[in-house]
C-alpha positions in Angstrom: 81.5 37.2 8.6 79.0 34.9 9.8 75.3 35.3 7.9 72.5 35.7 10.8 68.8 35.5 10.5 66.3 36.1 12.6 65.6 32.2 13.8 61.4 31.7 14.0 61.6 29.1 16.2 63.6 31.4 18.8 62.6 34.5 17.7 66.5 35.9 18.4 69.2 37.0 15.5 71.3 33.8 15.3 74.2 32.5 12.4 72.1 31.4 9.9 72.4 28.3 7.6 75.1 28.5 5.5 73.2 27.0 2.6 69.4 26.1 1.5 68.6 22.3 3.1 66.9 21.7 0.1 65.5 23.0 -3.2 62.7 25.1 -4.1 60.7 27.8 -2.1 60.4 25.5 1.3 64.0 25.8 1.1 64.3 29.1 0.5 62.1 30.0 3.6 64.2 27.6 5.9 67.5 29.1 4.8 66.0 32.9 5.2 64.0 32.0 8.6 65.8 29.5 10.8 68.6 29.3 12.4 71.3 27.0 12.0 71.0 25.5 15.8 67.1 24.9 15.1 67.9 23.2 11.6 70.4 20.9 13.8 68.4 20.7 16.5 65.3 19.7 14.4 67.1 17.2 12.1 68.5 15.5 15.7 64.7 15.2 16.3 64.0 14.0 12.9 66.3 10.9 13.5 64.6 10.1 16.3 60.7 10.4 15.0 61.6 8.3 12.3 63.9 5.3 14.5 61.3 5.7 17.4 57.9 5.1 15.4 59.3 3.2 12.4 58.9 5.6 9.5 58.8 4.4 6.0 60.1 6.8 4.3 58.5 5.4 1.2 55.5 6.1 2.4 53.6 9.5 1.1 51.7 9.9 4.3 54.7 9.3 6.7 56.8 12.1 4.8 53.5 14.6 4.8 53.5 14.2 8.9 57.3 14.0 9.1 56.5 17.7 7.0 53.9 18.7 9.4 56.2 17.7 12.8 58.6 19.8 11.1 56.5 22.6 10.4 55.4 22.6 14.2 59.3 22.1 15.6 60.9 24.9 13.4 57.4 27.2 14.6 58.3 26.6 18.0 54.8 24.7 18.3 53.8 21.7 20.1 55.8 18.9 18.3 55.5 15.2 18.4 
């Protein structure tokens, strides 16, 4: 049986990840509060922020608004 969770970017009960995207409390939240199809969708979006404006991801400041832009997509916020 598929795990659903109550996605907070579409505020509907949808299959759920099947696993944390990463460690830690962040990914705890994500795995327990978004969906699978936003956690596709945003990482999709993520490719293209970081091939459309060049992000070094190397660079502290680029990941902390690559964060942010996250935080905004996944909150069903306005979003670079």
């Amino acid at each position: 049986m598929t795990r659903t969770v109550k996605c907070k970017k579409y505020n509907l009960e949808l299959p759920g990840l099947d696993q944390q995207p990463y460690p830690g409390p962040k990914g705890l939240e994500i795995y327990e509060n978004i969906s699978k199809k936003a956690w596709e969708e945003w990482l999709n979006h993520q490719k293209m922020l970081i091939n459309e404006r060049k992000i070094n991801l190397k660079d502290g400041q680029s990941r902390k608004w690559l964060n942010e832009q996250m935080e905004l997509f996944l909150s069903g916020e306005e979003y670079a």
